[in-house]
TIDO-738234 format. One record per residue: z, y, x of N, C-alpha, C in turn; residue in three letters. Coordinates in steps of 0.001 Angstrom, whole numbers, plus 524288, in hexadecimal, padded with zeros to 5 digits. Layout:
<pts>
ZYXZYXZYXALA ...
</pts>
This chain:
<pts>
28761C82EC231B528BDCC86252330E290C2C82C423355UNK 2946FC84D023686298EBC7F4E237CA29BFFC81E123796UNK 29D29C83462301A2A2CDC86BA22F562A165C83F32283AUNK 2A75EC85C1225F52A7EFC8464221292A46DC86C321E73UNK 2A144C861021A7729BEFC89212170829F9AC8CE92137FUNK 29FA7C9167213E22A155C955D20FC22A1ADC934820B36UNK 2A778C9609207882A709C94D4202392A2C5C976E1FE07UNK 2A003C9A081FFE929C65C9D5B1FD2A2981DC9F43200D4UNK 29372C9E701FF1E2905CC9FDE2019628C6BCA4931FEBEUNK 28B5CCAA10200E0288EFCACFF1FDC7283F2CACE22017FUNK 27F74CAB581FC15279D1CAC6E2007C2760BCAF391FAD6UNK 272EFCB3DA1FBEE27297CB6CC1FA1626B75CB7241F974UNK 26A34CB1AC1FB112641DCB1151FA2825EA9CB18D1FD78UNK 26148CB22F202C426087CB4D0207F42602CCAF4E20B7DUNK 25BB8CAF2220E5225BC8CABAC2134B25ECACACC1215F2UNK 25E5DCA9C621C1F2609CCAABD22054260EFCAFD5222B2UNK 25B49CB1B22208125AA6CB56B2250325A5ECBB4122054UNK 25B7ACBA4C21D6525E5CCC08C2189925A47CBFE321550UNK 255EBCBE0A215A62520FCBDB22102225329CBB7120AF1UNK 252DDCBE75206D6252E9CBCBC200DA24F07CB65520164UNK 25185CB2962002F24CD4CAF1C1FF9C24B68CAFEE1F85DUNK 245C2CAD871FA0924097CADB71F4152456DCABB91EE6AUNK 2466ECAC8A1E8EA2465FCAB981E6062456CCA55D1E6AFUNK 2489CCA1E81E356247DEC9D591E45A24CF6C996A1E1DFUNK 24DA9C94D81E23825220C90F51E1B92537EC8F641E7A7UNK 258E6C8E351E8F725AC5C8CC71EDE725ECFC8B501EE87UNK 25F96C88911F3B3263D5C82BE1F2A7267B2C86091F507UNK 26D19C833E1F67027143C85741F92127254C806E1FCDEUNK 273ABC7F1220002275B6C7AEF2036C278E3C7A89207D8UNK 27BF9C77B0205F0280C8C772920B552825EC734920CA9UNK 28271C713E2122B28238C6B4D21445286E5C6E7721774UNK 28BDDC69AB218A128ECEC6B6F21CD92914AC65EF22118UNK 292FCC65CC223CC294ECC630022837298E0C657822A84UNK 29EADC61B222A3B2A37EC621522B292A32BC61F2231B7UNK 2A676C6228234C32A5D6C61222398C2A5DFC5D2623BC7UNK 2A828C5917239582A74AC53B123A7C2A1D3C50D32394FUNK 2A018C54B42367C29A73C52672362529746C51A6230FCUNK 29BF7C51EA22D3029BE8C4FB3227BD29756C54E422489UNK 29515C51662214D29139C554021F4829200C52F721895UNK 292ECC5787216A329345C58A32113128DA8C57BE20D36UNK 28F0AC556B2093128869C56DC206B8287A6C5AE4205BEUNK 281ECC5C312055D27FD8C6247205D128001C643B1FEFDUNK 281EFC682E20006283D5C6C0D1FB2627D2BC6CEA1FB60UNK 27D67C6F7E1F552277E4C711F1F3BB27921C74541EF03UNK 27733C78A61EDD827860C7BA61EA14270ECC7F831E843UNK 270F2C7B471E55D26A8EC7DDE1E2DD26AA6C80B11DE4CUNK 265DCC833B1DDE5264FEC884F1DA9D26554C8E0A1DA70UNK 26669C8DE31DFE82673BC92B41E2DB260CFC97441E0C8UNK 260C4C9AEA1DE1025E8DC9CFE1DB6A25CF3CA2C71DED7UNK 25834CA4B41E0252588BCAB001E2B3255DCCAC921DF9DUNK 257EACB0291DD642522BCB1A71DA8125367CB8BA1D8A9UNK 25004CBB451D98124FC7CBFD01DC0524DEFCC1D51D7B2UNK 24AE5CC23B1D50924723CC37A1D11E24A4ECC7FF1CCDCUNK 246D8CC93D1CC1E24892CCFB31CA4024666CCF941C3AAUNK 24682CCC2C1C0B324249CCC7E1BA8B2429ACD1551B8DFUNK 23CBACD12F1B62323BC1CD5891B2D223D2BCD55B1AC50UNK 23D9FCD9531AB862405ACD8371A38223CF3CDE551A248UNK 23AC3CDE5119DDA2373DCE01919AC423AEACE25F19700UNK 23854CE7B11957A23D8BCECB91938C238DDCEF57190E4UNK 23723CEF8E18B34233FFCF51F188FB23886CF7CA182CBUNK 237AECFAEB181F72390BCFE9317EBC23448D021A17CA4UNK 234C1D010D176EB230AED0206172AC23157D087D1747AUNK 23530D0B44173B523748D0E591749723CC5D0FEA176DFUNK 23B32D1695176E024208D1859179BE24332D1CAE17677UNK 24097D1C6F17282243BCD1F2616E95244C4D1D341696EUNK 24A37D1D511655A24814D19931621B24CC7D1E0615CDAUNK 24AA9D1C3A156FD24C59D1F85153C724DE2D1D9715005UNK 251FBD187C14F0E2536CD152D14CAE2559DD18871472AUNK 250A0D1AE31446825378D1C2E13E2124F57D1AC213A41UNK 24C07D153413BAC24B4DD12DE1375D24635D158613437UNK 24366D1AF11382B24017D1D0C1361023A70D19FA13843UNK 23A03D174013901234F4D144113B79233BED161413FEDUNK 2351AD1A121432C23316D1C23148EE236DDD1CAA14C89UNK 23589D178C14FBE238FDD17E5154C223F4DD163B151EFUNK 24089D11451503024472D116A14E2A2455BD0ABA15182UNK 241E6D0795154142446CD05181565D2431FD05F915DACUNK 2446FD039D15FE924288D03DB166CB242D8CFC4D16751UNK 23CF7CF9691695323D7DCF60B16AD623D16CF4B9170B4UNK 242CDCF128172EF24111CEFE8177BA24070CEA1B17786UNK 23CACCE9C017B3C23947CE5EF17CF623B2ACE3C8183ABUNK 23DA5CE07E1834924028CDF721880B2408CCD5C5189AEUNK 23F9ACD69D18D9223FD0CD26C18FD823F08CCF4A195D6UNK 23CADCCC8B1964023C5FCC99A19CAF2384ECC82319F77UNK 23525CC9D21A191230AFCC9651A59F2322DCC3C61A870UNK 236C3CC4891AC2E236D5CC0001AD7523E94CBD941ACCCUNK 23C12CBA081A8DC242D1CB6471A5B524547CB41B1AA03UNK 24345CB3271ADFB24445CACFF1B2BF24B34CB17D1B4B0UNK 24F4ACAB491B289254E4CAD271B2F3256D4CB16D1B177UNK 25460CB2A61ABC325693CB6D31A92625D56CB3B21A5CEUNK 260E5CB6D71A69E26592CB4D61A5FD26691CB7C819E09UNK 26614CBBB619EE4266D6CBE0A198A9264C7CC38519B35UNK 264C1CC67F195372619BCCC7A195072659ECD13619074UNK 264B1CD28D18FA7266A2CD7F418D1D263A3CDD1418C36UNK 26386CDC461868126042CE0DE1853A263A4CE630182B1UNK 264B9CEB0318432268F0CEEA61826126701CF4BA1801EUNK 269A8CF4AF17E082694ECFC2517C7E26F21CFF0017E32UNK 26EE4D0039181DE273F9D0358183DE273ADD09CC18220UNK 276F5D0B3718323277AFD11A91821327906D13BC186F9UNK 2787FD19F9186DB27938D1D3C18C0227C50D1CC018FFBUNK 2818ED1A5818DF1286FED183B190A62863AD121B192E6UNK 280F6D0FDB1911A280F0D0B401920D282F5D063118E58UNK 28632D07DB189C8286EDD06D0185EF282BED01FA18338UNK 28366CFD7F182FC2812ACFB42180F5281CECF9BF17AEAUNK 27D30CFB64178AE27D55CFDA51726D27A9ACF80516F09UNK 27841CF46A17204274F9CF17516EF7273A8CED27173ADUNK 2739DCE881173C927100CE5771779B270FBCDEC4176DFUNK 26C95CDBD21792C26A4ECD7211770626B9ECD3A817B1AUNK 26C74CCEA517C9426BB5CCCA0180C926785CC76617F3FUNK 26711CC47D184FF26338CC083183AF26350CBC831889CUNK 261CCCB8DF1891D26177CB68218E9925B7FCB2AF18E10UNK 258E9CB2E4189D12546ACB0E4189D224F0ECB4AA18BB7UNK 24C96CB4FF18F8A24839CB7471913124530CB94218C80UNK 24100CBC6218D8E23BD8CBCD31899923C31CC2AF18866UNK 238B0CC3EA184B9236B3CC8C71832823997CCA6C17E33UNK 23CE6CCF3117C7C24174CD0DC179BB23E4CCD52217736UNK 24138CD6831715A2403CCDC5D1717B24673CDEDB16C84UNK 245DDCE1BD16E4E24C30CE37B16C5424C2CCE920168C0UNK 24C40CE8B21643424ADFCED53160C424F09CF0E7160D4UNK 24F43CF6E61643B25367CFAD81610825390CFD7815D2DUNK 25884CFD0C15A76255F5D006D1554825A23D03CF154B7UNK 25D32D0471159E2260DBD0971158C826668D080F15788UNK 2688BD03DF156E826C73D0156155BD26F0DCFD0415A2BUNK 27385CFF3D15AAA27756CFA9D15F0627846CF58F15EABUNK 27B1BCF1561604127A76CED481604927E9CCEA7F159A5UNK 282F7CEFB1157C32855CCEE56153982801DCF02314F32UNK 27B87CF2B11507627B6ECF42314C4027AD4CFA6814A32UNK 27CABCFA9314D4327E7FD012E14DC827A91D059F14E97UNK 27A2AD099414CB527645D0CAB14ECC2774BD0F831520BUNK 27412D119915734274FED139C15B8727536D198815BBEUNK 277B6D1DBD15E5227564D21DE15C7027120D230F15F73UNK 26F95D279E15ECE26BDAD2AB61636126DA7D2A60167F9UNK 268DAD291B16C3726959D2ACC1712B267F5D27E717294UNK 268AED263617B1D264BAD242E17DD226707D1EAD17E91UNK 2656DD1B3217D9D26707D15A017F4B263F0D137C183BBUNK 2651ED0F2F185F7262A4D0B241894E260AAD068F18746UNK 25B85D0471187D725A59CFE58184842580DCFB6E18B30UNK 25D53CF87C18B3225C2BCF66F18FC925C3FCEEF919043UNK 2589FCEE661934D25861CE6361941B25AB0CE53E199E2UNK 25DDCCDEC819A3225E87CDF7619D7225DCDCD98B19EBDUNK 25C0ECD73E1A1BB25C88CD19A1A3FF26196CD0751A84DUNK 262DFCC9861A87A263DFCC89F1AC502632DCC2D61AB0DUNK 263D5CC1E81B30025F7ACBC4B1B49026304CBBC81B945UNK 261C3CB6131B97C26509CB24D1BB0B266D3CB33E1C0D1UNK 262CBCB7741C44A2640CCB8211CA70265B5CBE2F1CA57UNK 268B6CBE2D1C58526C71CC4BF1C5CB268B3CC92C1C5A2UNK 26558CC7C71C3AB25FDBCCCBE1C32C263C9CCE901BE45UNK 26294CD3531BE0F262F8CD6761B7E525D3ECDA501B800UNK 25BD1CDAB01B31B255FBCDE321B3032590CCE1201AE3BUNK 256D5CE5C01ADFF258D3CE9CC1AA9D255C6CEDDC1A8E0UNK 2542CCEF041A45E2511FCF4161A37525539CF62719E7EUNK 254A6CFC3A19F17255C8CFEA8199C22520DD030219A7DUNK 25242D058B195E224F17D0BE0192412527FD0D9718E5BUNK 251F4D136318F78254ECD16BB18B8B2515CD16C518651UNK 25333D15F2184382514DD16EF17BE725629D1C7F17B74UNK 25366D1DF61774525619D2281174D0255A5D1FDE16D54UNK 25A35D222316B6A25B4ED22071663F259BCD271D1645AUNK 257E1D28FF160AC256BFD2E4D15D6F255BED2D6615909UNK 25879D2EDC156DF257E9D301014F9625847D354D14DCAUNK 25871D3891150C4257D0D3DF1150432537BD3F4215020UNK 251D1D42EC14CD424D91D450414BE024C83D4A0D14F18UNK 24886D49E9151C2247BDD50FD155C724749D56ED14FA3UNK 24AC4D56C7153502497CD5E7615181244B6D619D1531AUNK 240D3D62A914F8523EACD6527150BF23CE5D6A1214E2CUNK 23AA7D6DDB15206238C5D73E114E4D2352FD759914E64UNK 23099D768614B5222BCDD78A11496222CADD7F3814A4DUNK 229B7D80E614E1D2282AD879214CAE221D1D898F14C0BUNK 22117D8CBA1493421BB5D8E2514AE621EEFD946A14AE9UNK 21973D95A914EAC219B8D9AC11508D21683D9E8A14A11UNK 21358D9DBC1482921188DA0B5143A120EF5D9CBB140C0UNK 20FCCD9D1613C7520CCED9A5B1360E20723D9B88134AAUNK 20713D9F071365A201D3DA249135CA1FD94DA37B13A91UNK 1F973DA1671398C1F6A8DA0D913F861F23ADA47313DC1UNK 1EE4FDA697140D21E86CDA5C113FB51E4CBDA59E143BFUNK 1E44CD9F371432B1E18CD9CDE147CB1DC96D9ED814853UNK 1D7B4D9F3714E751D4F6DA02D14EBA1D3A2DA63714F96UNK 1D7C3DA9DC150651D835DB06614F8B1DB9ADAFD7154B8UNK 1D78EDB3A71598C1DB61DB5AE160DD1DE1ADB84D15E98UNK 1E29CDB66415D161E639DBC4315B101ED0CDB8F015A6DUNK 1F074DBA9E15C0B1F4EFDB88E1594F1F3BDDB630153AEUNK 1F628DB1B0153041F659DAF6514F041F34ADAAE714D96UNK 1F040DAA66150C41ED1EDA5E6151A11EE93D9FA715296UNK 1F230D9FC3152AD1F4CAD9A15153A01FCCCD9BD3152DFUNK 1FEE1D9766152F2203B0D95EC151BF206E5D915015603UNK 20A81D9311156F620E4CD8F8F15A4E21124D8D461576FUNK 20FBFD871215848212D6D84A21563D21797D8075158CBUNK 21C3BD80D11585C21F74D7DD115C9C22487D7C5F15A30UNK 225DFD76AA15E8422A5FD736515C4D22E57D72601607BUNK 2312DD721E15DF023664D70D11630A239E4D6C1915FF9UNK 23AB1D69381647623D5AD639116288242C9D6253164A6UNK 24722D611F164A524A94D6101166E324B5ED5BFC16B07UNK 2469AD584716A52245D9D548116C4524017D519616E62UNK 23F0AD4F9D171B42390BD4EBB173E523857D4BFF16DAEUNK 23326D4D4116BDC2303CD4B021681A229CFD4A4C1678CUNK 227C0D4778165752222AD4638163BF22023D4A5B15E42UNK 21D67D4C5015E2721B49D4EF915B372164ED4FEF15B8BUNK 21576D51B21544D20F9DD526E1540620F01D56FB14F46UNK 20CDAD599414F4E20B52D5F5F14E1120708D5F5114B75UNK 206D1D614D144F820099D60451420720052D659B13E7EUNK 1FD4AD68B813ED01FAFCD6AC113CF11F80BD68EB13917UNK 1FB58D6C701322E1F948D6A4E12D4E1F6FFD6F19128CDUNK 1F2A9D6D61126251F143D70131228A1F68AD71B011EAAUNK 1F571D761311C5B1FA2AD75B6118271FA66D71D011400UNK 1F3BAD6E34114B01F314D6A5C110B81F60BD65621138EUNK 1F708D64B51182F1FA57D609711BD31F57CD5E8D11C5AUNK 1F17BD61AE11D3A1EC95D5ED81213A1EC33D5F9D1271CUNK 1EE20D5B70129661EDA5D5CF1130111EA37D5EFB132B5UNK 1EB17D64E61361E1E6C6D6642137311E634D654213D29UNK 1EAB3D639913FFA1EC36D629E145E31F1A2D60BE147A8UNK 1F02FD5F5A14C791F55CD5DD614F3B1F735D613C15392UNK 1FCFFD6211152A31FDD2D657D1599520246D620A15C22UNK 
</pts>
């Protein structure tokens, strides 16, 4: 070309003809000639880097519910988080945010590998959290402006469900076509729960499950 070379040149990874070229290392070069003839030594600018690549990062949670009061059940949540593939991982971040986005607790790191990060219900002073829904989220970044990102909602509960026992009659007599032959028995919870139902001798000998 037989004009002054731009002070800036933007090239965006693309051949001649609009194609992404392959992932790779690549030179830069510029030779020029004055009009008299004179030729400059050739500029060279190596390490020209494309690299496209999208890494994967690895995200589990023991759980998403957790009941940090020290009673042995469900009182911590472990996540298990790290890097499939490290190649130009720059640093990472591991967080517990709140509903607002609020970040309540969080780790950083810039060394690759396999992590695991114990919640036990408490912020980054120390502090205990109250009830409600948080975020436990990981996040990478790498050297060609990739960011990879996962989060999951956990819930806090230290509340105990309300629940209510009715039977329909005390007095049965099973085995007789007649009213009275059986009993309704039913519960209402103020909250989804797990339950289990046993039928006991008056001696507390189990005679069934409902």
């Amino acid at each position: 070309m037989e004009r002054t070379p731009p002070e800036k040149l933007l090239w965006d990874g693309k051949d001649n003809g609009g194609m992404i070229l392959p992932d790779g290392k690549y030179t830069y070069k510029l030779n020029s000639t004055d009009l008299a003839g004179n030729k400059m030594d050739e500029k060279t600018i190596e390490g020209i880097v494309i690299d496209t690549r999208n890494p994967a990062i690895v995200f589990r949670l023991s759980d998403h519910y957790v009941s940090p009061n020290n009673d042995g059940s469900k009182d911590t949540i472990v996540l298990s988080f790290g890097h499939n593939d490290p190649e130009g991982l720059k640093n990472w971040e591991v967080f517990l945010a709140d509903e607002t986005g609020g970040i309540k607790a969080s780790y950083t790191g810039s060394e690759p590998g396999m992590y695991e990060a114990v919640f036990d219900g408490l912020d980054s002073n120390g502090a205990m959290l109250p009830d409600g829904e948080y975020n436990a989220g990981f996040v990478s970044f790498y050297d060609n402006g990739a960011k990879v990102a996962h989060s999951e909602a956990i819930v806090i509960d230290r509340v105990m469900p309300t629940v209510s026992v009715n039977i329909s009659s005390r007095l049965i007599s099973p085995g007789k076509d007649e009213p009275g032959n059986s009993t309704d028995i039913s519960f209402k919870s103020d909250e989804i729960v797990t339950w289990k139902g046993v039928i006991k001798t008056a001696a507390e000998g189990s005679c069934g499950n409902l």
